[in-house]
C-alpha positions as CSV (number, residue, x, y, z in Angstrom):
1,X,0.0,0.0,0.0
2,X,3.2,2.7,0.4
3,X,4.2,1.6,-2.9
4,X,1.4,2.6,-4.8
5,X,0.8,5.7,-2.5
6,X,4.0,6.9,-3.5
7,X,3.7,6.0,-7.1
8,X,0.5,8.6,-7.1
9,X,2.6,11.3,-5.9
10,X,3.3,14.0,-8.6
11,X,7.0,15.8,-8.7
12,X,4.7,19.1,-8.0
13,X,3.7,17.5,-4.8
14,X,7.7,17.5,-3.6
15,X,8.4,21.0,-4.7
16,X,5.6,22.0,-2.6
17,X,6.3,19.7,0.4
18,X,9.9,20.8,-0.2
19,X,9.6,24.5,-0.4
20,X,6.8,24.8,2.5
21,X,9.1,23.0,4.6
22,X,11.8,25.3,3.6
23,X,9.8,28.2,4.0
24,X,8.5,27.4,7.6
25,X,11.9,26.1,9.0
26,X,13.4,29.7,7.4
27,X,10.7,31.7,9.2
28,X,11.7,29.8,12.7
29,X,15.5,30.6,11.5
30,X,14.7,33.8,11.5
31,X,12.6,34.4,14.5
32,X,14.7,32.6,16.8
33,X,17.6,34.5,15.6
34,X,15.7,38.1,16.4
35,X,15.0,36.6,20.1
36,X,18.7,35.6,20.5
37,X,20.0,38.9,19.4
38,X,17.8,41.0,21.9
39,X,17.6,39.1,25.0
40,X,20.8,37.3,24.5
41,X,19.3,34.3,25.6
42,X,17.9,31.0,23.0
43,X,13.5,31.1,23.3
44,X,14.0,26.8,23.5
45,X,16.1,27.4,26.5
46,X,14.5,30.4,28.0
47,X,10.7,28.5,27.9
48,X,13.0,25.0,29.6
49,X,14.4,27.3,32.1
50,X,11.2,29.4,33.1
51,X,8.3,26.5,32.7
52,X,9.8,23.3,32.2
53,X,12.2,23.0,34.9
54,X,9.6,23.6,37.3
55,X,7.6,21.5,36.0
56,X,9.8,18.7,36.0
57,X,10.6,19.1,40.0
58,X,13.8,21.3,39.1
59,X,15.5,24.0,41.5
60,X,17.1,26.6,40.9
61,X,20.5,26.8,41.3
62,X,22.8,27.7,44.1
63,X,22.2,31.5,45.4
64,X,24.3,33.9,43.7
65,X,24.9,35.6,47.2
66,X,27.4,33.9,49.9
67,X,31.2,34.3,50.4
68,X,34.2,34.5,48.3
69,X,37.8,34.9,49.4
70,X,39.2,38.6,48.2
71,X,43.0,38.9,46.6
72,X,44.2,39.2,50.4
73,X,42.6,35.7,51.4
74,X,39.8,37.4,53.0
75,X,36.3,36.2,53.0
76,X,34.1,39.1,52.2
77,X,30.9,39.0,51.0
78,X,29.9,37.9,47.5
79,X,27.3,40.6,45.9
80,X,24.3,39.1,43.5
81,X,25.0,39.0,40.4
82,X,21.8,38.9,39.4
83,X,21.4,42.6,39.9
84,X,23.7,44.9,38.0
85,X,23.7,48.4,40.3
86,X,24.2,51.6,37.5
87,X,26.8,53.9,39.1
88,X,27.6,57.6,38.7
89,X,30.4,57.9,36.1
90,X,33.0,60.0,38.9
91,X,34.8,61.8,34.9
92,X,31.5,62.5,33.0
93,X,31.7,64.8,30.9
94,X,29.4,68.5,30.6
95,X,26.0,68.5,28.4
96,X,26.5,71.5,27.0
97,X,30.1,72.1,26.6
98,X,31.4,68.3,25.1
99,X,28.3,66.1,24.7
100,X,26.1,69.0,22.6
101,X,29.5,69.7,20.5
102,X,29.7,66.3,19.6
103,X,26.0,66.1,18.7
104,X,26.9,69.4,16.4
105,X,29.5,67.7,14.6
106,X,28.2,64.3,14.1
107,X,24.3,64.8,14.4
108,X,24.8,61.7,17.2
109,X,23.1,61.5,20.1
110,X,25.7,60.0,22.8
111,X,23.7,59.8,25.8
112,X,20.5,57.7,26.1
113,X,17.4,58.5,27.6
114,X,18.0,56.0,30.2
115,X,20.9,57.2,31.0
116,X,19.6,61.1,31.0
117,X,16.8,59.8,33.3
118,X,19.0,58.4,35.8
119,X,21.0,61.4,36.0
120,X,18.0,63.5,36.4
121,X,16.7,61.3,39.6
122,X,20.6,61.8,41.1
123,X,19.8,65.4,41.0
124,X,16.4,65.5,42.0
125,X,17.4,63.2,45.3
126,X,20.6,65.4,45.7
127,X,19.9,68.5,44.9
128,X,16.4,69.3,45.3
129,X,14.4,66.6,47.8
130,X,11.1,67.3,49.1
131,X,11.4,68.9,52.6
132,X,9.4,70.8,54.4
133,X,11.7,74.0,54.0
134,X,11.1,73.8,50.4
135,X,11.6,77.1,48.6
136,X,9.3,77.8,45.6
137,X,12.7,77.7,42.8
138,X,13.4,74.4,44.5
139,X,10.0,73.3,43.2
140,X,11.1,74.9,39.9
141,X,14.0,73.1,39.8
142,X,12.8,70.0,40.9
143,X,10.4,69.9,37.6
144,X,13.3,71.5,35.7
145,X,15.6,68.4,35.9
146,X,12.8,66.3,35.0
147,X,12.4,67.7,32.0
148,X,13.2,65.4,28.5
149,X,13.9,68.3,26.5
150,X,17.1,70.4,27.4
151,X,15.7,73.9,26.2
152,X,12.5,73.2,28.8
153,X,15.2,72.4,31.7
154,X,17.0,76.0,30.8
155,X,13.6,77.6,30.4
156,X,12.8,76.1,34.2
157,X,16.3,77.2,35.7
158,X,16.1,81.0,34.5
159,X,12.6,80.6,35.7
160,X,13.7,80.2,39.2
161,X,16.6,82.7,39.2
162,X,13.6,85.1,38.4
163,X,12.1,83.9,41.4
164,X,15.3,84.0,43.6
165,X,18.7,85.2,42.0
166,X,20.2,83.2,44.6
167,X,19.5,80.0,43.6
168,X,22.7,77.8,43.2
169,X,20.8,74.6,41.4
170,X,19.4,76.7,39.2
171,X,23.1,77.6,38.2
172,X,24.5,74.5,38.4
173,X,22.0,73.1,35.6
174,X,22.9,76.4,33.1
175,X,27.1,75.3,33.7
176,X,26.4,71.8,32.8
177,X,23.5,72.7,29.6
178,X,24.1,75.7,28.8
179,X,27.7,76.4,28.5
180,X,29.5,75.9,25.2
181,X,32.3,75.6,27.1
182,X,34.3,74.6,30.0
183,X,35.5,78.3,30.9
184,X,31.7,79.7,30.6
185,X,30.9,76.0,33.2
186,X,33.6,77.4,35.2
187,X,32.5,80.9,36.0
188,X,28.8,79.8,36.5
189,X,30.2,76.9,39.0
190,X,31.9,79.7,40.6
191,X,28.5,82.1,40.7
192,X,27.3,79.1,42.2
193,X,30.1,78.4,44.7
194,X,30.0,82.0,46.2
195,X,26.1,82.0,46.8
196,X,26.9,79.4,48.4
197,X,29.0,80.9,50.6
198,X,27.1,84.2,51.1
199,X,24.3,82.4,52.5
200,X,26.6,82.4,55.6
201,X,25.7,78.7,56.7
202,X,28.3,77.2,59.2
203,X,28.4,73.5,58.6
204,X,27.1,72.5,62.5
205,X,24.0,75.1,61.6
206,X,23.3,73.1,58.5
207,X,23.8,69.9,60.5
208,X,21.2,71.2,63.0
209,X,18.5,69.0,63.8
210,X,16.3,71.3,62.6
211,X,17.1,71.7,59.0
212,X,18.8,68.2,58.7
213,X,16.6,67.7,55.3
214,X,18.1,70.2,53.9
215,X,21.5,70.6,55.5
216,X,22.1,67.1,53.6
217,X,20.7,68.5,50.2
218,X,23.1,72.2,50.5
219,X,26.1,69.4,51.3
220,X,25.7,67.6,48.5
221,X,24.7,70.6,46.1
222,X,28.1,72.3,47.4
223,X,30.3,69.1,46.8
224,X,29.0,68.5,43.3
225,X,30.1,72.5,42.7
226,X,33.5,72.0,44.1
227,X,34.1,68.7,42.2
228,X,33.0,70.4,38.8
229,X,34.9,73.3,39.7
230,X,38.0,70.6,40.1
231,X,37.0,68.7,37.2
232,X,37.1,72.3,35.0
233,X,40.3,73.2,36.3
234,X,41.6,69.7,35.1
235,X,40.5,70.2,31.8
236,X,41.3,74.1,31.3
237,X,45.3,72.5,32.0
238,X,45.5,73.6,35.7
239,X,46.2,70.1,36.7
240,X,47.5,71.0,40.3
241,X,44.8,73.3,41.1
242,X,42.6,70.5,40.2
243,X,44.7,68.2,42.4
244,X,44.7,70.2,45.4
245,X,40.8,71.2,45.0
246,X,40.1,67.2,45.2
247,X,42.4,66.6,48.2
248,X,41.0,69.5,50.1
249,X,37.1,68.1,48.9
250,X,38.4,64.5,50.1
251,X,39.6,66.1,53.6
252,X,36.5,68.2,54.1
253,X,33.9,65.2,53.4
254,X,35.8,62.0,54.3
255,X,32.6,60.4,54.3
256,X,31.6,60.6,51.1
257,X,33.7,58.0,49.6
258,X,30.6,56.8,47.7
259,X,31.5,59.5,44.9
260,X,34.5,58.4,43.8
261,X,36.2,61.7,44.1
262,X,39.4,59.7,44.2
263,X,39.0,58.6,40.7
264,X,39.6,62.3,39.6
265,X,42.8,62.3,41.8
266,X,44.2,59.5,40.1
267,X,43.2,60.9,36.7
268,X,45.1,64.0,37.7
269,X,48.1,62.7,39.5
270,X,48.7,60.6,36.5
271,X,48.3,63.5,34.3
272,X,51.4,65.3,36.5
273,X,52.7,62.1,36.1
274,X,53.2,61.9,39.8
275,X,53.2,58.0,39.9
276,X,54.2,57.9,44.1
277,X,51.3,59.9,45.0
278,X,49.2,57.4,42.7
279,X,50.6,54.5,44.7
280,X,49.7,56.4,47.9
281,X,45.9,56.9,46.7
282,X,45.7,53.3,45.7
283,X,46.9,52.0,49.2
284,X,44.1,53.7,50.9
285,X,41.5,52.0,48.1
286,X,43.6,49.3,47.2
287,X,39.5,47.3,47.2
288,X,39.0,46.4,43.8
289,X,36.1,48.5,43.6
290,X,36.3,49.5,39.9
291,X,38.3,50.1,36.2
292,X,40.5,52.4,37.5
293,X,42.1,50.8,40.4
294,X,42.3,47.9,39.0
295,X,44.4,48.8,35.4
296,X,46.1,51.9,37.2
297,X,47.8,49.5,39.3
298,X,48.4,47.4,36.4
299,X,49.8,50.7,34.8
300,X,52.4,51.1,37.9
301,X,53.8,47.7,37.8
302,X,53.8,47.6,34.1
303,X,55.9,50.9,33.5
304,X,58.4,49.6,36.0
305,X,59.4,46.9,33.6
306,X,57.6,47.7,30.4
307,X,60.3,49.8,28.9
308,X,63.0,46.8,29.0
309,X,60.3,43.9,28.3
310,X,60.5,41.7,25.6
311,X,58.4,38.5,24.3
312,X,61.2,36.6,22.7
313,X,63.6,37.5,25.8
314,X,61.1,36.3,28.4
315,X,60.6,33.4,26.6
316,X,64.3,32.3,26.5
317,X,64.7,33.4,30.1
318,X,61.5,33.6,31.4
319,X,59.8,36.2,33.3
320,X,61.5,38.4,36.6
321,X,59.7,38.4,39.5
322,X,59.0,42.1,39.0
323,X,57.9,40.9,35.7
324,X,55.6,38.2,36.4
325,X,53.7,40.9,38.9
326,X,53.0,43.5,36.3
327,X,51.6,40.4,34.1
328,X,49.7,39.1,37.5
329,X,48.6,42.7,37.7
330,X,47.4,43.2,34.1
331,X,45.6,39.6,34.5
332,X,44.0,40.8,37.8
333,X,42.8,43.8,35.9
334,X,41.7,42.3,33.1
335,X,40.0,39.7,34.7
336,X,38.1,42.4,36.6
337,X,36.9,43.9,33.4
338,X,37.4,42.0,30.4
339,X,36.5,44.9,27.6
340,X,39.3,47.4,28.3
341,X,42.3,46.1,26.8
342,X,40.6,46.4,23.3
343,X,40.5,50.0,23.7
344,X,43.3,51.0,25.2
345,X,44.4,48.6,22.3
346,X,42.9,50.7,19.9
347,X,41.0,47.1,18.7
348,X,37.6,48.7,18.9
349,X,36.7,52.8,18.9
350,X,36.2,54.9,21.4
351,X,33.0,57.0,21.9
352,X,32.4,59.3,24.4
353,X,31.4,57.6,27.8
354,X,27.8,57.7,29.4
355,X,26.9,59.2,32.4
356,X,26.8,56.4,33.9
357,X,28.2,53.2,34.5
358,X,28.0,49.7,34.9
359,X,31.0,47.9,37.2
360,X,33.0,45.5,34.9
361,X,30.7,46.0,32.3
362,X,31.3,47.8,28.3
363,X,30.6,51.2,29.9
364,X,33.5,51.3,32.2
365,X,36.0,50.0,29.9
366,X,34.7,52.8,27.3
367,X,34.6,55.6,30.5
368,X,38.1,54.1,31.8
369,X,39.7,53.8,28.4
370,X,38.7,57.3,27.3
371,X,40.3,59.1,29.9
372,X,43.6,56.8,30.3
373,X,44.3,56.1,27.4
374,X,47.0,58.8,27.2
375,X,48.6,57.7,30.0
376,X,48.9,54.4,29.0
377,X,51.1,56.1,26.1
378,X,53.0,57.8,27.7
379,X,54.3,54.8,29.8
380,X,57.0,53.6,26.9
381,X,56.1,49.4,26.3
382,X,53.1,49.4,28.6
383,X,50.4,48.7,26.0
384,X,53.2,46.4,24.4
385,X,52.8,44.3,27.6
386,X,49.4,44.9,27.6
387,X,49.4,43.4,24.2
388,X,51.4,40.7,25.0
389,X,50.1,39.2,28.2
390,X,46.1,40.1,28.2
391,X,44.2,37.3,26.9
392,X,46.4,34.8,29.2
393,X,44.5,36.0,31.9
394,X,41.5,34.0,29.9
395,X,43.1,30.4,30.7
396,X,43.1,30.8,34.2
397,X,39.4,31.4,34.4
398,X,37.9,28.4,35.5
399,X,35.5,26.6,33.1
400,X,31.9,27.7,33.6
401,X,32.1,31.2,34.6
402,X,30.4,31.0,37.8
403,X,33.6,29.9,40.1
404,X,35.5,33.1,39.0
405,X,38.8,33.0,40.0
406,X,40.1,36.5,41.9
407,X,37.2,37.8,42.0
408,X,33.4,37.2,42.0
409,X,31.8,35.7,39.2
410,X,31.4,37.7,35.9
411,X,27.3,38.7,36.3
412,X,25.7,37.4,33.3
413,X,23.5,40.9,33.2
414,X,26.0,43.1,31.6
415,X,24.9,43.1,28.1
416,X,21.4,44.2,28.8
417,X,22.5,47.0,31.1
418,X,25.4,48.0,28.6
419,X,22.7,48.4,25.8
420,X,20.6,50.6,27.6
421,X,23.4,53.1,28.7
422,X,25.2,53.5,25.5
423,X,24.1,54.5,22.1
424,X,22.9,52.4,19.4
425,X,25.5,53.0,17.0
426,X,28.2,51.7,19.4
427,X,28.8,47.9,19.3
428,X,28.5,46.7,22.9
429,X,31.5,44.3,23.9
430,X,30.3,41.3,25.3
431,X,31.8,39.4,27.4
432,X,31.8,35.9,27.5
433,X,30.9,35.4,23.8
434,X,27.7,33.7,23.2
435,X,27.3,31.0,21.2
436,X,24.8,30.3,18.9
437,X,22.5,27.8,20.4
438,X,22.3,24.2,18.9
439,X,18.9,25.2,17.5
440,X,19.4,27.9,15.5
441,X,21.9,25.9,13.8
442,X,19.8,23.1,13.3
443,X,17.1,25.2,11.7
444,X,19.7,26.9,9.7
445,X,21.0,23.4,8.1
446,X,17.2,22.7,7.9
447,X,15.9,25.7,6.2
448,X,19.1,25.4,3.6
449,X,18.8,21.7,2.9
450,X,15.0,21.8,2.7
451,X,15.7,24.9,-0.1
452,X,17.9,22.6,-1.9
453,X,15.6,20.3,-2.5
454,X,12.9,22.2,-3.4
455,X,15.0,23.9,-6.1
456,X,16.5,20.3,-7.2
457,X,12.7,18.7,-7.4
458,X,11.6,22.0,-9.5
459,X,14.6,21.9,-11.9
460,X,14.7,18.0,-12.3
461,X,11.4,16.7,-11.2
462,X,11.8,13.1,-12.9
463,X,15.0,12.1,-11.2
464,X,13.9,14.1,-7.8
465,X,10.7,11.5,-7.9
466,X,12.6,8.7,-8.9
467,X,15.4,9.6,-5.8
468,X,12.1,10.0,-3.7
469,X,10.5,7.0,-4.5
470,X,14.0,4.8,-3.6
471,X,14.5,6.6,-0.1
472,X,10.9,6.3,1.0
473,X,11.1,2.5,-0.4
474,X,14.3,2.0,1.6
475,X,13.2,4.3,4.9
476,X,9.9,1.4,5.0
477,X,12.2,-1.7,3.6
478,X,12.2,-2.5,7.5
479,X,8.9,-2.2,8.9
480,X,7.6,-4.1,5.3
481,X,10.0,-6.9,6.7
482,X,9.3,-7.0,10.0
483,X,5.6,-7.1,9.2
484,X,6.3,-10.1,7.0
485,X,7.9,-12.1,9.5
486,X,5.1,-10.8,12.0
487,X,2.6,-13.0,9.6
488,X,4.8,-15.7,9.2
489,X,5.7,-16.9,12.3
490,X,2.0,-15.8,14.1
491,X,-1.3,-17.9,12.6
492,X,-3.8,-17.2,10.4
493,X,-6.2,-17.5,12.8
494,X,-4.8,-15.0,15.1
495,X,-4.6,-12.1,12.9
496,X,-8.3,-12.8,12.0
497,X,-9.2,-13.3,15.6
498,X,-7.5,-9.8,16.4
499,X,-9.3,-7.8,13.6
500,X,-12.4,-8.8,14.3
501,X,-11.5,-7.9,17.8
């Protein structure tokens, strides 16, 4: 009965068969290739993970929290990595002065809404929370930062120095919008320094009980002034200004190491190329808290030997001890944050960095990389031993991820948090590479062998059928055999017993 079904088939019933197969199995292709470019993540094993596993009685894995032992064989407290925490970037750069001009020149966009967004809630919770003292510019101000469009936010800001003349937000949002460039920031950072101080406010009268609302929010309003103010001086060339304005900011709010202020300082100090003050700053943070602590102190032990290094030498003689820590250093670094050496490498482009950042994610290295990368230069053979040692630090990553080796696992939620901070014309880095999931392959092979035959059956439909015919004669071959010896060996009577059955 197969033989004569398949003697009725036409050739036009393969090419259809053929090309409908290859038609469907190209339109999965394609959709599960559009899932696993935006969530990173195959649909097959996101619906086993999320519905199947529970169904089956699985558990999730072992809790991302717990301990892990730190480079000085302390056991400190392993964060979750499944939450990625966005940080302040401590070196962004001013709206109107350097991320406008570069929208000028380019007709880019390099900051994303989500990124603009988080920066206006810092300022909103910094600069202008609700208290019961509130002033009716703070209220200005605190719509004015909300605002999506920057012309609104200036409109808001000259709408509260209308109100009060006095009103240092309301500066501080024209330095960082309005001002083309870094001297104009400076002298309205300076406006807003000196109201400031004419208010006459001691620091134990702000710290009063009374007004400790908004003592907090004139603290944090006059550190943010003074660490601009630094940050212009920095970039306008006066370097030690800049370095003594961050010490004395550092000494005058010890606690508010949450900023980062000492990332400037190292920027700086590196800049004056004053590498035993660097080391002195990295002793007191010597926690590998970010980028920059990490590769400067890579940078430190590298120039020490960089200048004299060579591959073919230290393979004949193998490495010094003062060379084998600049490469444990450089691996250390790297292993914290995988994406920098490609640009300092000058591998992949630079753009300018966000406003914020993501910890050992694409935004760092692109924030870390944009401001060091000069120094890096200027330490002869460093990025030649950068070059040179780098990707070893990949082989002594244990095999999966999640062990980690000096540091805490790599979180797996980096990719999704790099594409929302930077622009879409950047290519994110992503770190470990994903494969393509065995799926997507298979339906590739699928869709392209299924195509072949359709195009073979419509250009030679005799043969095709004749080729059919044989591989659907030797796919049954078995079950016709087995079904013969079935009747042989069991009775007549049984087979007629069981039909009428």
């Amino acid at each position: 009965s197969a033989s004569v079904f398949l003697n009725t088939l036409t050739p036009k019933f393969y090419v259809a068969l053929t090309g409908t197969s290859s038609l469907i199995s190209g339109l999965i292709l394609v959709s599960f290739w559009w899932y696993f470019r935006k969530y990173g993540t195959s649909f097959i094993e996101q619906v086993s993970v999320s519905h199947l596993r529970p169904l089956l009685g699985g558990v999730e894995g072992s809790s991302t929290t717990g301990l892990f032992t730190s480079i000085n064989g302390e056991t400190e407290p392993r964060p979750s990595v499944s939450e990625c925490k966005v940080w302040r970037n401590p070196l962004n750069l001013f709206r109107g002065a350097e991320y406008n001009r570069y929208t000028w020149v380019t007709g880019k966009e390099p900051l994303t809404y989500y990124d603009m967004n988080l920066s206006a809630q810092d300022h909103q919770t910094f600069f202008t929370g609700d208290t019961p003292q509130s002033r009716p510019e703070d209220t200005v101000m605190q719509k004015a930062w909300r605002e999506r469009n920057p012309q609104a936010r200036i409109r808001a800001a000259y709408q509260a120095l209308e109100m009060n003349q006095e009103c240092a937000a309301a500066y501080v949002l024209l330095a960082e919008e309005e001002a083309t460039t870094i001297t104009e920031a400076e002298r309205l950072f300076r406006k807003a320094l000196t109201i400031g101080a004419s208010q006459g406010r001691t620091l134990r009268q702000m710290l009063s009980l009374e007004h400790k609302d908004k003592a907090g929010k004139d603290i944090n309003l006059l550190v943010y002034i003074k660490r601009r103010l630094a940050m212009c001086a920095r970039k306008l060339g006066r370097v030690k200004e800049a370095v003594k304005m961050m010490r004395d900011l550092m000494k005058e709010f010890p606690l508010l190491g949450m900023l980062n202020i000492h990332e400037n300082l190292l920027e700086a100090l590196l800049k004056l190329q004053a590498y035993a003050d660097v080391q002195a700053v990295l002793a007191k943070y010597d926690a590998p808290k970010s980028a920059t602590i990490c590769y400067t102190s890579a940078l430190l032990k590298a120039r020490a030997v960089s200048d004299k290094f060579s591959p073919e030498a230290a393979s004949r003689r193998g490495l010094s001890s003062a060379e084998m820590n600049a490469v444990e250093a450089i691996h250390r670094a790297v292993e914290f944050n995988p994406h920098v050496p490609k640009y300092l490498l000058e591998m992949k482009s630079l753009i300018l960095p966000p406003e914020h950042i993501l910890k050992r994610g694409d935004s760092e290295a692109v924030a870390y990389a944009f401001f060091h990368l000069q120094h890096w230069k200027r330490a002869e053979g460093a990025l030649n031993l950068l070059h040179c040692t780098w990707e070893g630090t990949f082989r002594l990553i244990p095999y999966p991820l999640e062990k980690g080796h000096l540091f805490y696992p790599y979180p797996g939620c980096t990719e999704t948090a790099d594409r929302e901070l930077l622009p879409s014309f950047h290519e994110v880095s992503v770190y470990p590479k994903k494969e393509l999931p065995f799926f997507i392959l298979f339906t590739a092979g699928l869709c392209s062998f299924t195509a072949m035959l359709a195009m073979l059956t419509h250009q030679f439909p005799e043969l095709m059928g004749v080729f059919a015919k044989a591989f659907f004669s030797t796919l049954f071959a078995p079950l016709g055999f087995f079904a013969d010896k079935m009747e042989s060996l069991m009775p007549s009577s049984f087979w007629h017993q069981l039909t009428r059955i």
